[in-house]
C-alpha positions as CSV (number, residue, x, y, z in Angstrom):
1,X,-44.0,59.5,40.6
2,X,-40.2,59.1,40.5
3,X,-38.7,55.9,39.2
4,X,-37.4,54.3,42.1
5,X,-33.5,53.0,41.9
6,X,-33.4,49.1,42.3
7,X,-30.6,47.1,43.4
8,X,-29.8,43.4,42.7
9,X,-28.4,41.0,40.1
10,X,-31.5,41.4,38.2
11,X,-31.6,45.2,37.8
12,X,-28.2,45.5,36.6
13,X,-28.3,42.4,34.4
14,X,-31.2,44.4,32.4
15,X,-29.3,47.8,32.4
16,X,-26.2,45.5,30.8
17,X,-28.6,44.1,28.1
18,X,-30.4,47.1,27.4
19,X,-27.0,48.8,26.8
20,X,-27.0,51.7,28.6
21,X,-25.1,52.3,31.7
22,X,-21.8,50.5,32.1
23,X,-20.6,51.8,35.3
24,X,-21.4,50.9,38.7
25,X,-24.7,50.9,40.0
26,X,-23.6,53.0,42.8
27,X,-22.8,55.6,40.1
28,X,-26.2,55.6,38.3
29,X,-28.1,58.8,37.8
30,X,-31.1,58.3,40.3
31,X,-33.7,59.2,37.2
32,X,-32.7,56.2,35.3
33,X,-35.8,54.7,33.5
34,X,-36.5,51.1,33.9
35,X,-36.5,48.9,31.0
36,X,-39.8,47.8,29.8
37,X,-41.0,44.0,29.4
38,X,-40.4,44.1,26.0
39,X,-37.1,45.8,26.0
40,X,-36.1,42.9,28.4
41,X,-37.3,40.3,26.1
42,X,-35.5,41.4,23.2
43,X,-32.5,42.0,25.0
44,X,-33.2,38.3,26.1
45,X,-33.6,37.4,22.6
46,X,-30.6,38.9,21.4
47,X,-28.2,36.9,23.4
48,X,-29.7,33.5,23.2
49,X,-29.4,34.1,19.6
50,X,-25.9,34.8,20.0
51,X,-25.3,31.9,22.3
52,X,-26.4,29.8,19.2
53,X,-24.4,31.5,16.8
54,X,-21.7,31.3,18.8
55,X,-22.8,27.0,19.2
56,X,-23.0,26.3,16.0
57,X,-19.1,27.9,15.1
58,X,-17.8,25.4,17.6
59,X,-19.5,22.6,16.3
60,X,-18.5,23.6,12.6
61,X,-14.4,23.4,13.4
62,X,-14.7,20.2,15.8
63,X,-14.3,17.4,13.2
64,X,-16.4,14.7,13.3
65,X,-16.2,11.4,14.0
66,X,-17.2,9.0,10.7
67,X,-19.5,6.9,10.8
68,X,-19.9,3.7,10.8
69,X,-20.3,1.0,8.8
70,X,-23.7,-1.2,9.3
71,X,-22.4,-5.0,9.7
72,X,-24.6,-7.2,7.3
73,X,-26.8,-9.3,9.1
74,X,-26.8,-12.8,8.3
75,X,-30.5,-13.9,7.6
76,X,-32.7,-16.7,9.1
77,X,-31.5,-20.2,8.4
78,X,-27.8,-19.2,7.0
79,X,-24.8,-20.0,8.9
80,X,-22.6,-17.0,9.7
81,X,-19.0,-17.1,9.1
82,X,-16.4,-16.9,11.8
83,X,-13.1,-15.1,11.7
84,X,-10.7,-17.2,12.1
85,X,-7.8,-15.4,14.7
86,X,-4.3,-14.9,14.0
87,X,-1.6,-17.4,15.4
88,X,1.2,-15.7,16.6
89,X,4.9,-16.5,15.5
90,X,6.4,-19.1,18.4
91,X,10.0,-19.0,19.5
92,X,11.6,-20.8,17.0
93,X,9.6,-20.3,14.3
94,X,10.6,-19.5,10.4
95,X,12.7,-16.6,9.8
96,X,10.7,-16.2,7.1
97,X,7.0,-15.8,5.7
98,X,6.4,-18.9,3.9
99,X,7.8,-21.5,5.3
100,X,9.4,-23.3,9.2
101,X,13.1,-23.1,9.3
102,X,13.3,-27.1,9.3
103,X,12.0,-27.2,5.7
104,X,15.0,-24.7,4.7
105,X,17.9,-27.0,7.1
106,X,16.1,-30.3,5.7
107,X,16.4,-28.9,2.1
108,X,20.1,-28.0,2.6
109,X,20.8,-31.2,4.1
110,X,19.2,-33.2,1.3
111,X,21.3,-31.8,-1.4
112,X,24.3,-32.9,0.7
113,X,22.7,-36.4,0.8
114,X,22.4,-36.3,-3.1
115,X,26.3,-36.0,-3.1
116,X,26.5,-39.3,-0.5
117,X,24.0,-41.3,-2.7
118,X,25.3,-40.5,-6.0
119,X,29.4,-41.4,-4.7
120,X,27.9,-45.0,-3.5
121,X,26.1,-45.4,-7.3
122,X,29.1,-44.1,-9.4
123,X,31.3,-46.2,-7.3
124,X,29.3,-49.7,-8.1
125,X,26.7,-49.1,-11.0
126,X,27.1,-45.9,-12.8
127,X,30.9,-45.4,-13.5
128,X,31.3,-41.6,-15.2
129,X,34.2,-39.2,-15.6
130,X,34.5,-36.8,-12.9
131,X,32.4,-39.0,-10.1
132,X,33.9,-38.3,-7.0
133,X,34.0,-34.4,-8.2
134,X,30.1,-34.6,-8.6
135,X,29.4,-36.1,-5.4
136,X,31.7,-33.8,-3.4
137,X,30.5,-30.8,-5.1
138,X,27.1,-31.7,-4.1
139,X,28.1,-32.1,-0.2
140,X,29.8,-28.4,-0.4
141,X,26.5,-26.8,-2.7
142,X,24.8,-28.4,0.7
143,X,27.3,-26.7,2.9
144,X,27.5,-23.5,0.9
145,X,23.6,-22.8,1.4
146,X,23.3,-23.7,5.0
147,X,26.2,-20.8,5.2
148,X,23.7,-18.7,3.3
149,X,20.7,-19.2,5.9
150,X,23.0,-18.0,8.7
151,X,23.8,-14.9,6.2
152,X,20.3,-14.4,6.2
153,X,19.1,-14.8,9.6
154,X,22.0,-11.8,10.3
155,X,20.5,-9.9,7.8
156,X,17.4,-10.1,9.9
157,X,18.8,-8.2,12.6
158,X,20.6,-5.5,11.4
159,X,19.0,-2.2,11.8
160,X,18.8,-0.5,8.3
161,X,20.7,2.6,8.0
162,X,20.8,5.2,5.6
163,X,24.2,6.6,6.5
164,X,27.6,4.8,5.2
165,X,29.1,4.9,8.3
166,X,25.8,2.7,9.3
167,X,25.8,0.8,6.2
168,X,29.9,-0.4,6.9
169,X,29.2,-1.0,10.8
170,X,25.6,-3.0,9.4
171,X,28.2,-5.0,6.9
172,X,31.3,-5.5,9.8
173,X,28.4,-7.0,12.1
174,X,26.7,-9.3,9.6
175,X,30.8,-10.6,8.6
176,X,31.4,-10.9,12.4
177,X,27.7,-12.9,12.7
178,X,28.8,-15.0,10.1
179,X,32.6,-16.0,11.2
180,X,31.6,-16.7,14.5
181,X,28.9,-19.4,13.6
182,X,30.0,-20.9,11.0
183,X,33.8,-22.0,11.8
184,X,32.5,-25.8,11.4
185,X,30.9,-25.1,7.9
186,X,33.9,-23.7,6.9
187,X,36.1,-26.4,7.8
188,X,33.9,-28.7,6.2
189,X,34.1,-26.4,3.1
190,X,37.7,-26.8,3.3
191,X,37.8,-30.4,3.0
192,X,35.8,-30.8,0.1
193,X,37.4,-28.2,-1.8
194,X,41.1,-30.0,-1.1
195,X,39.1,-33.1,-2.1
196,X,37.4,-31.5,-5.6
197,X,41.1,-30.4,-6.4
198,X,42.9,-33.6,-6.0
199,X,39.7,-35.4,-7.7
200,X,39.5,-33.0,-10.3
201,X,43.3,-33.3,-11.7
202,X,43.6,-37.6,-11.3
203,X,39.8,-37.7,-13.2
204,X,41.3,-39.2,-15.8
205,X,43.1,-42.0,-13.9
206,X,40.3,-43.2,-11.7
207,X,38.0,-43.4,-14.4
208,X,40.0,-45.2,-17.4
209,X,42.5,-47.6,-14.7
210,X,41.8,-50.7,-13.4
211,X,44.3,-51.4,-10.8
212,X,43.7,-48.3,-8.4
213,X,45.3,-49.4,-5.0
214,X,43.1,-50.5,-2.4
215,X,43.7,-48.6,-0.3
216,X,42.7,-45.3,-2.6
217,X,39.2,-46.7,-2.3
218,X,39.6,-47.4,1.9
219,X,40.5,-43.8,2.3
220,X,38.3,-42.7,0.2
221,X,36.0,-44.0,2.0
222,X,36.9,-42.9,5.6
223,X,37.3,-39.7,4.0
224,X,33.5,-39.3,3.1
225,X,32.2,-41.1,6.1
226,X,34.2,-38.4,8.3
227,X,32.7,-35.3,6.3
228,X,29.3,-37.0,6.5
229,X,29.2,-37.0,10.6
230,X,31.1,-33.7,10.6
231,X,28.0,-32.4,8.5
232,X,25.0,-34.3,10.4
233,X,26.8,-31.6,13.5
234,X,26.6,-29.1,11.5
235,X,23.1,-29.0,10.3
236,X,22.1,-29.6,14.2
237,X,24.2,-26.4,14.7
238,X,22.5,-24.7,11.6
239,X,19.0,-25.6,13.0
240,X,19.9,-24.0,16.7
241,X,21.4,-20.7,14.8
242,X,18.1,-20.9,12.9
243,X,15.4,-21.4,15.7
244,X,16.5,-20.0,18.5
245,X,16.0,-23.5,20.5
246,X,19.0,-24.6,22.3
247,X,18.7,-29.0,22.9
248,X,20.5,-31.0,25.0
249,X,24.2,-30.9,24.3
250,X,26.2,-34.1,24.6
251,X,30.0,-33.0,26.0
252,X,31.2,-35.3,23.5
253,X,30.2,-33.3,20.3
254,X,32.9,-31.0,19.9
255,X,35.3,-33.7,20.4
256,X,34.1,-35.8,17.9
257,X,33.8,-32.9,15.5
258,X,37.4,-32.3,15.7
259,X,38.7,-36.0,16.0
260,X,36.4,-36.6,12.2
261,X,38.1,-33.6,11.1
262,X,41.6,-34.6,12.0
263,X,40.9,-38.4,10.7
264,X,39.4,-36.8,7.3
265,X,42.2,-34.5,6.8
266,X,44.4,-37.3,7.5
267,X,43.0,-39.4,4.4
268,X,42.7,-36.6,2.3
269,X,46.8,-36.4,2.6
270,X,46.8,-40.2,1.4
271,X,45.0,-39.7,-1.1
272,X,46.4,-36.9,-2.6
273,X,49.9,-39.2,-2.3
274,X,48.2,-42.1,-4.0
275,X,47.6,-40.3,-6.6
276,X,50.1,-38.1,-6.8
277,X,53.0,-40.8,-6.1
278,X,52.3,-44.3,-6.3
279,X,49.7,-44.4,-9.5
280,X,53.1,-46.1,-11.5
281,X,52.9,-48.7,-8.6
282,X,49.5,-50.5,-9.7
């Protein structure tokens, strides 16, 4: 009996598996043989064995994921331990790691106090050569450091740079940071430099006489009061450079600031002609 051509998916799915004809079914000779069972199986066989093959390639170049670790369970009766969470930094925080920006400004400020404290005890229990020089230094080592912080806090926010046309703008920023913030700490700096000069040469005069004028010790005194409220505005300038907190201004700051400065600068002059001019006058 003549094999009997058969059309549909089927049929030509098992002619592709067997192998045999490729063309079109259309183009088949009519006395093509039908596969057997078996030869269908095998063919079957054959390509879900290749299906897996070709599975378990894929799987092999996909990376996997790593697993992960078991948490340790806390047993019956034992308290577990809580992570504590991580505070984030506030505005006006520290510029630092360690410590808050007030601890730096109340630091600097305290070595300036030293120099205020040790002037009023060299001046009426603990007479030593070079007294006034001491304390003044002290007030400008206080003034020189709170400069330093606001060095720092530029540092902070330059960009680094591994050019040297980065690494002169970086420096030109930091020295135009720093000049435009701390006008009043130089000025103050000023001051007690004139006043470490003029101290430093007469030493030996104010501590061996005992008729100094009176009036050495009056402006002496305006002269320190006047740098100490011209520093207690700066350190509340220092803290808002620092922080990042702008208080309440009072309109009357800046004016003061400048009128202690022009008094101070003022008795600086008659000191320096006390001491310069009338010492054979005592």
């Amino acid at each position: 009996m003549p094999n009997k051509k058969k059309i549909g998916k089927k049929s030509k799915l098992k002619r592709k598996m067997k192998g045999g004809w490729r063309g079109d079914h259309n183009d088949m000779p009519e006395d093509y043989p039908e596969p057997t069972p078996a030869q269908v199986n095998r063919a079957m066989a054959i390509q879900k064995r290749m299906e897996n093959r070709a599975a378990t390639e894929k799987s092999s170049v996909t990376p996997s994921a790593p697993p992960l670790e078991k948490v340790p369970m806390a047993k019956p009766g034992i308290p577990v331990a809580k992570a504590t969470p991580i505070a984030k930094s506030k505005q006006g925080g520290s510029s630092y790691t360690k410590f808050d920006d007030d601890i730096y400004i109340s630091m600097v400020m305290a070595v300036g106090f030293m120099g205020v404290i040790w002037f009023m005890i060299s001046r009426t229990m603990i007479k030593h050569k070079y007294s006034e020089v001491l304390s003044y230094s002290l007030m400008g080592i206080g003034v020189i450091l709170s400069l330093f912080l606001i060095i720092f806090k530029g540092v902070r926010q330059i960009k680094p740079s591994s050019s040297i046309i980065g690494a002169i703008k970086n420096m030109l920023f930091l020295a135009k940071y720093l000049a435009i913030r701390s006008v009043p700490g130089l000025l103050i700096l000023l001051q007690i430099a004139v006043l470490c000069y003029i101290m430093y040469n007469h030493a030996d005069y104010i501590f061996s006489s005992e008729n100094i004028p009176r009036m050495f010790g009056i402006f002496n005194a305006i002269t320190i009061v006047m740098i100490l409220g011209q520093c207690w505005v700066w350190k509340d300038k220092v803290k808002e450079i620092m922080t990042n907190v702008t208080g309440p201004k009072n309109p009357m700051i800046i004016p003061g600031f400048i009128l202690a400065a022009i008094l101070s600068g003022i008795a600086i002059s008659q000191l320096y002609i006390i001491l310069e001019f009338l010492k054979t006058d005592c």
